[in-house]
N, C-alpha and C positions, 0 to 999 in steps of 0.2 A: 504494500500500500504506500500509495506517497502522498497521504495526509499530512504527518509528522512536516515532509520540506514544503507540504504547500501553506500548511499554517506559518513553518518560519520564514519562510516569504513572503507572507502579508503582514504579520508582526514586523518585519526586519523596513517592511517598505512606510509602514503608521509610523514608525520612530524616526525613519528620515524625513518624512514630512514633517510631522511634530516639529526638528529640529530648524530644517528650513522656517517654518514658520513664526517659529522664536526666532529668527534671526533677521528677517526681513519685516521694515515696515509698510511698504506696500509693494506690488508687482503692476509693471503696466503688462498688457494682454492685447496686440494688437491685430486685428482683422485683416484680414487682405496680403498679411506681409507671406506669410506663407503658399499662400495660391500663386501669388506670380511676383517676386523678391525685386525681380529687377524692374520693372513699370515703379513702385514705389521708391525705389530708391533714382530710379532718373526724376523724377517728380520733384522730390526736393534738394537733386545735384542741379536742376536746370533751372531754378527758382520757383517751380510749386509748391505751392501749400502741402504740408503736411495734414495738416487738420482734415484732409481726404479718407484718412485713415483713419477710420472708427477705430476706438481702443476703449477698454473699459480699464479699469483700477482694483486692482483685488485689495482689499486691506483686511488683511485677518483679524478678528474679533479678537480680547485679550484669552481667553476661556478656549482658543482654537488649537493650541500647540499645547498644552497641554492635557488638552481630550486626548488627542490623536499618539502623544509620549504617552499616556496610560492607557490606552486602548492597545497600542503595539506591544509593550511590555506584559499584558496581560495574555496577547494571545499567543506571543512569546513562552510566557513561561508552562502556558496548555500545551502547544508544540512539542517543550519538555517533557511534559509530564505523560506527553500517549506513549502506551507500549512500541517496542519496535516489531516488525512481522517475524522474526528470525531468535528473536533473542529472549 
């Protein structure tokens, strides 16, 4: 079975978030940049507006990094605690 490494993989990836999330006070998230990189970036090499590009602002609640540090640790230490199939 490979519950044991799928649970410490989603534990192992809640505590990297968690940690990001302490770390950072906001993220920009911008639209468009990904679909076609270089239309926006000749946009504002040739003097257009940026503001073309929708972006929102993540700003993490204080209450968010560490939901996410005690939800991974928790499912972390379940991870631990399943039987192995062999053993």
């Amino acid at each position: 079975m490979i519950w044991r490494a799928f649970f410490s993989a989603i534990g192992i990836v809640l505590i990297i978030l968690g940690v990001e999330c302490l770390l950072i006070d906001s993220a920009v998230l911008a639209a468009g940049v990904v679909d076609d990189p270089m239309a926006s970036q000749q946009n504002v090499m040739f003097g257009g507006q940026a503001s073309s590009i929708q972006s929102r602002i993540f700003r993490p609640a204080e209450w968010i990094p560490w939901s996410l540090l005690a939800s991974g640790a928790v499912v972390l230490i379940y991870s631990i605690s399943l039987k192995r199939a062999n053993a």
